[in-house]
N, C-alpha and C positions, 0 to 999 in steps of 0.2 A: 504494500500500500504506500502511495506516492504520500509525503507529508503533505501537512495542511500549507494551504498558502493565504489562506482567507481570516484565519482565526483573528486576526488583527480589527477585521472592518465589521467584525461580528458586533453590531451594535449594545448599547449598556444593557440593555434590557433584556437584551437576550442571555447573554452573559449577567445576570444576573435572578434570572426565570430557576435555574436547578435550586440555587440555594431558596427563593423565596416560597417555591413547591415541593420544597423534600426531595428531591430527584441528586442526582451522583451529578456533579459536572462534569462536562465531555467535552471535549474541544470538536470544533465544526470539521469534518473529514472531506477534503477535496473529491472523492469520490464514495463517498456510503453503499455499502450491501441497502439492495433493496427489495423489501417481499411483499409482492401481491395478492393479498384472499379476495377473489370475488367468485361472492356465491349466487346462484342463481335463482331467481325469483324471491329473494327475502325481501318482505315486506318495511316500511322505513319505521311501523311500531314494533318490530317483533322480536327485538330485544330488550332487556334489561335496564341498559340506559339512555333508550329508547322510548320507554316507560310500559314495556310489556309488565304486565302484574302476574304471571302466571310461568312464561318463559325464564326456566334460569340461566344465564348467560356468564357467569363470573369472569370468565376469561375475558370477553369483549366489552362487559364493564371495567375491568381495568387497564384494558388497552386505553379505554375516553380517558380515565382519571388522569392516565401517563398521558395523551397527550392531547389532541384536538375534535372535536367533534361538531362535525359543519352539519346546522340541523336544515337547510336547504341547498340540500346537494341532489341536482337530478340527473337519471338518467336519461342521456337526450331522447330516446323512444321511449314505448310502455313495452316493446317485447326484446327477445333476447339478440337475435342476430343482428340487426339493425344496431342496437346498443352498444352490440363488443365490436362494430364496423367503426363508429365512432371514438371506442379507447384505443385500437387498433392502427388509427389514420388520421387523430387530431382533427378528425371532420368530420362535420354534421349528416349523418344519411340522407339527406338532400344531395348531399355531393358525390359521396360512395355510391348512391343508386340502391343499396341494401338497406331498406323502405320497409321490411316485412324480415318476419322470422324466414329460415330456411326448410322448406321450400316454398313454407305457406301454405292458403287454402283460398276460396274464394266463393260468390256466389251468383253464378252469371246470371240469375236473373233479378237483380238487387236494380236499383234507379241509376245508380254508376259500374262501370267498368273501372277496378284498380289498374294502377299500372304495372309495369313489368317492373320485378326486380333484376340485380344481380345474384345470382345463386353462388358467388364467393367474393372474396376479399379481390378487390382489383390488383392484378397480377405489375408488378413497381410502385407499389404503393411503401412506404417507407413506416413500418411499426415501430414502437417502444424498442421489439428486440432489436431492428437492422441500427437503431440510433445508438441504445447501448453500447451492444456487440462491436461498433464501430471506434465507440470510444476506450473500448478496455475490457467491456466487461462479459461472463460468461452467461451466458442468456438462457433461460430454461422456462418449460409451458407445460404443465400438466393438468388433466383435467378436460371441461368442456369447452373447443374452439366453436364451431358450429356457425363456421365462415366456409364452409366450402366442403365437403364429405373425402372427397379424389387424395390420393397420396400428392397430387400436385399443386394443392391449395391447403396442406398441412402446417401448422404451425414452425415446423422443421422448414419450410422452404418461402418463410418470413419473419427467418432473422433470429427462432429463437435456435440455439444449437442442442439440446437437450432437451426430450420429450420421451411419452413413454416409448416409443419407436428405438429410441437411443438408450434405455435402459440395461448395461450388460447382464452377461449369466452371474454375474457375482450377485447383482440386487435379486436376482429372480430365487437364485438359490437362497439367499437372506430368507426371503418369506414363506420358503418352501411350499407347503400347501395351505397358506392359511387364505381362506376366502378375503373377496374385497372390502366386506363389510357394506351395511346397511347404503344404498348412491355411492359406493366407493370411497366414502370418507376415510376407510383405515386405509386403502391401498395409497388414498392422492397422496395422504400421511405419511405411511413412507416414505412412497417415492421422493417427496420432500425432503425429509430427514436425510436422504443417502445425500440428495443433489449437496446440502447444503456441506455434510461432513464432506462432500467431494471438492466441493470451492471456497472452503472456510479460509484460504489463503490470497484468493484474491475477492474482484471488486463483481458482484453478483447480482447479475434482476433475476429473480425467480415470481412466476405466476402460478398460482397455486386455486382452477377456476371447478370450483368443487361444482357436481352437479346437483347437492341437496340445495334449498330444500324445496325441488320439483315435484310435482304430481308424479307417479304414484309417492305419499308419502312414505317412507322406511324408517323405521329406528330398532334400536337396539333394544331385544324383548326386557332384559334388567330395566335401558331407562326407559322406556314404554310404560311397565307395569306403577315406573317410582311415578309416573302422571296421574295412571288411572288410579293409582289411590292419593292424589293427592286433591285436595280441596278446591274446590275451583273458584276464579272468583266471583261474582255478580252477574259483569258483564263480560261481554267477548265473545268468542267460540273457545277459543281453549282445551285445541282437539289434542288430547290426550300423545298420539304417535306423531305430529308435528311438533309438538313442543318436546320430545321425544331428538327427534332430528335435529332440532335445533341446537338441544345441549350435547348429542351426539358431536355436533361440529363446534359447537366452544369448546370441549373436550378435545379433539382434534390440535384447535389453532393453538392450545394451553402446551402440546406438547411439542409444536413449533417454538413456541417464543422459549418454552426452556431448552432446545436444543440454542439455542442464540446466546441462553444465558451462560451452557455451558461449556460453550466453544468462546466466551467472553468477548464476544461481538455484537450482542444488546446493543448498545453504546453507539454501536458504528452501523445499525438498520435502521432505515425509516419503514413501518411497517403502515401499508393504508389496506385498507377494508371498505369492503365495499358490495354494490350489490347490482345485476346489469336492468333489473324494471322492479317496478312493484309487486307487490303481491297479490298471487291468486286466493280470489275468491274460491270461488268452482271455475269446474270445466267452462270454455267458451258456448258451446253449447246451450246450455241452460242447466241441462241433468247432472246427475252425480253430486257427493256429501258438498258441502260445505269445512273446508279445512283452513279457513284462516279470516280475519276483517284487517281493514285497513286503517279502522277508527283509533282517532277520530278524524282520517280524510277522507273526503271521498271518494267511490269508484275503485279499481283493482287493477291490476295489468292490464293493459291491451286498450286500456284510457287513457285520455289526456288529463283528467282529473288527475288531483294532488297524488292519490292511492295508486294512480299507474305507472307517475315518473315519479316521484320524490323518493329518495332513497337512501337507509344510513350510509355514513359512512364517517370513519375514522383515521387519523393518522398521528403514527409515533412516530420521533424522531428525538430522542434525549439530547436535552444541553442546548436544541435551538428550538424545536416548537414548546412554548408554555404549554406546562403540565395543566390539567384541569379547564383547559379552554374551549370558548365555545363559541363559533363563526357561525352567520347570521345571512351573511352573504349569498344571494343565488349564484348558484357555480353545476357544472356538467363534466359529465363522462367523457367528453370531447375537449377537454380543459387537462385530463390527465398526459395524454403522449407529450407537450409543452411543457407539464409539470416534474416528469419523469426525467425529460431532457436538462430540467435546470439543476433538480438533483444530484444529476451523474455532471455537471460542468462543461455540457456539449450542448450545440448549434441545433437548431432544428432542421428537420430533412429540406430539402427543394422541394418541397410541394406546396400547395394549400394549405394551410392549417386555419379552422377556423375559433380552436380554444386558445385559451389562455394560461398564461404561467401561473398558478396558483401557488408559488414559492413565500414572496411577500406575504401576501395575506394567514399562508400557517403560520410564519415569522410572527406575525402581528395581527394576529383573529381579530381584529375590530377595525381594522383598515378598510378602506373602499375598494373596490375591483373596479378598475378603471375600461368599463362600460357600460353600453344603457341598457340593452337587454340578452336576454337567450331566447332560443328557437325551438318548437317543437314540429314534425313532420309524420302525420301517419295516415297515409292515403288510403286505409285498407279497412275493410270487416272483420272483428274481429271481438273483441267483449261490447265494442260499440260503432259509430261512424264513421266514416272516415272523415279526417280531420286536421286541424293546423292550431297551433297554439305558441304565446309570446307573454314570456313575463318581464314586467319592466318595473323595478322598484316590487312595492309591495301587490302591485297590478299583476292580473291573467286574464288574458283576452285567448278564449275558446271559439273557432271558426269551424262550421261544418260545411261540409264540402256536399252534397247532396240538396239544402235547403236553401245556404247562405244563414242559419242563423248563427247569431253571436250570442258569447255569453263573456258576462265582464264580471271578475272578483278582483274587491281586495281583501288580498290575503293576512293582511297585519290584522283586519278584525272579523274575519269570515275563512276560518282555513278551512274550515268544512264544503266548502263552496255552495253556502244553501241560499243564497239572494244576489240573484242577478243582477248587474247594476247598468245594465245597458240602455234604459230609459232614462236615468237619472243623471248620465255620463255619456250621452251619446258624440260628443266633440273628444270625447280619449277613447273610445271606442274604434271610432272612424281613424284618429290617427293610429293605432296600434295597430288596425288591419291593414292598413295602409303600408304600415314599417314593415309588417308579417307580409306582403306580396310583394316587395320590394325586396326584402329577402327570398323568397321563394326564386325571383326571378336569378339574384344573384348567385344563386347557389346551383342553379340547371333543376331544381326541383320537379320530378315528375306529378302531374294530374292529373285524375280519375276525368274519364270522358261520359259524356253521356249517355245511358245502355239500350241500343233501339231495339234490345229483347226484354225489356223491363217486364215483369209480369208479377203484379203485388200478390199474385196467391200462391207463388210458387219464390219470390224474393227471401227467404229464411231458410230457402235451401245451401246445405252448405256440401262443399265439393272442392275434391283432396287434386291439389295439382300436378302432386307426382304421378295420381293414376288418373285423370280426369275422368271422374265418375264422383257422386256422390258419396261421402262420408258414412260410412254405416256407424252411426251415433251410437246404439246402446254396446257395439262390441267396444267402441271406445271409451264408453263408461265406464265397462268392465276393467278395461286396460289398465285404468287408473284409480281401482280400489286400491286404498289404504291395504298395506302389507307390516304385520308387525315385523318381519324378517327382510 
């Protein structure tokens, strides 16, 4: 590890943040290990210090107390693929063209025709690993890509060098026969742990992109049963084998951050968490349980409501992000490849980039983020319309694509989004739709055309586009019963 060169300009405050929070002082490291959790479909209440009442999460509660917890942090779409196209390429899926989960589904006879996605990661497109990687460091991606299926749109052939592909006979024999565990939580685990004992000597980005806690839910039958007898609270759902999953994966990341402690390189990771859309309700569909709420936001994945993009997320970094803080700021998934890049002390790619460095504002959680808004883009059917949305300050201007209506929140005193404020605001209404098409334009955003097979009795037909035939719903139900195992 190259010494520090910066510890000098490290401002007072910062340098003086460990001793006023109890934290070990750490001098600021010219290139930090970096580790990525992002889980998939976690909802932004369904932790601990989050304010779940039912979830125990202790491990990712003490990640917030160590370091920062940005309680408006979204993920630019409500679904998954489109989302990680965005941590992937510093770009809005306006601009990737990955508009939609992979492959998607559709309903040709709805009032609109979606448009066409990308069914992978645009091939030179410049990720977190190819910027790393470039700079020093060794680059590894385990878990769920779900940018592209083919060996030749693999995580391996954008940038990260290490994947489960790249795992030798020695890890394999390590775990001999033991199963992957409940979504693979013990395996990503592992696999984890070897990477890191593997590059404990040099400067590392490890993504670590669990696929709990997706439908079908799984957990561990021990913690499954510690739910079912434990007391529930009032309100919620607080479905027993998701909350199950959920401590299944704090449990997990508890045994990352002590491989960090024990290898005495804590100090020198910034660890961020995170999560790629909101949380499911149920199935899109309508059918099947009920395994989670989003309250108190509204709506679920697959909306533009608060419940489809808003998302936890945390990051540690000892000695420069104040311990115990808490950013206010609207910030995106599409803010992280820039954020990644300032971390490791390298240039961003030649591309587009349309986030932001989110370096300063960990620095100093109370800072302003010098712009006016973020974008949202989801042209598709899906838990709801298709759709466009823009938050500007405490403002959300919601645009449907189908009708033209609008809906206006603000969110400083309506986070629930239950009163529309677009009569009473029609002069900020008009301008925000205005910045939101003007963006659209700028970014090549694709739009739903009008369907001249429209047929309202047959429009709630849903139809899988890998085989193009209709969706056989209740087998898909099935699909995604609840599994204690």
């Amino acid at each position: 590890m190259r010494p520090t060169t910066r510890l000098l300009s490290v401002s007072l405050l910062v340098v003086l943040q460990p001793l006023l929070h109890g934290q070990r002082e750490a001098p600021e490291p010219t290139q930090p290990n970096v580790l990525f959790l992002l889980i998939d479909d976690l909802g932004w209440p369904d932790v601990g210090c989050f304010g779940h009442e039912f979830h125990e999460t202790p491990v990712i509660d003490s990640l917030a107390r160590q370091g920062v917890r940005l309680s408006d942090f979204y993920a630019a779409t409500p679904v998954c693929s489109s989302t990680r196209s965005t941590i992937q390429s510093g770009q809005y899926s306006a601009r990737t063209g990955v508009t939609d989960f992979i492959p998607g589904h559709w309903r040709p006879f709805e009032r609109l025709v979606v448009p066409p996605i990308e069914h992978h990661l645009q091939t030179g497109l410049q990720t977190p690993g190819d910027a790393l990687q470039a700079a020093g460091y060794t680059t590894g991606y385990f878990g769920k890509w779900h940018l592209g299926g083919n060996a030749e749109h693999a995580p391996d052939q954008h940038g990260y060098q290490v994947t489960e592909r790249q795992l030798g006979p020695e890890f394999q024999e390590s775990r001999a026969d033991r199963p992957r565990g409940p979504k693979s939580i013990d395996f990503l685990t592992d696999a984890a742990l070897w990477f890191i004992d593997e590059h404990q000597d040099r400067p590392f980005f490890l993504t670590v992109s669990h696929y709990a806690v997706h439908i079908p839910v799984q957990g561990n039958p021990v913690t499954t049963q510690k739910y079912r007898d434990k007391q529930k609270p009032a309100t919620g759902v607080n479905h027993p084998i998701y909350a199950a999953m959920t401590e299944d994966l704090d449990t997990s990341i508890g045994r990352l951050l002590a491989k960090l402690e024990e290898l005495k390189i804590a100090d020198n990771t910034v660890v961020v968490f995170t999560s790629d859309n909101g949380g499911l309700r149920k199935i899109f569909t309508g059918l099947g349980e009920i395994v989670s709420t989003n309250a108190p936001l509204r709506g679920e994945k697959g909306t533009l409501y608060e419940g489809g993009i808003r998302v936890p997320m945390i990051v540690r970094w000892p000695g420069v992000i104040p311990a115990g803080s808490l950013c206010a700021a609207p910030t995106t998934t599409a803010d992280l490849l820039p954020t990644f890049c300032a971390i490791a002390g390298t240039g961003l790619p030649e591309q587009p980039v349309d986030g932001a460095n989110l370096l300063p504002l960990l620095r100093e959680p109370l800072a302003e983020i010098d712009r006016s808004s973020i974008y949202f883009h989801y042209p598709h059917y899906h838990h709801s319309r298709p759709a466009g949305a823009i938050r500007t300050g405490p403002w959300k201007l919601v645009e449907y694509f189908d009708t033209g209506e609008l809906e206006l929140f603000h969110l400083g005193e309506d986070l629930g989004e239950a009163q529309n404020l677009v009569e009473s605001q029609p002069g900020r209404a008009e301008q925000m739709q205005r910045e939101l098409a003007d963006w659209r334009k700028a970014t090549g955003a694709r739009m739903p055309t009008v369907n001249a097979k429209y047929d309202p009795e047959r429009a709630m037909e849903w139809w899988s586009r890998r085989a193009n035939k209709p969706i056989n719903i209740e087998a898909m139900r099935k699909s995604y019963d609840s599994r204690d195992k």
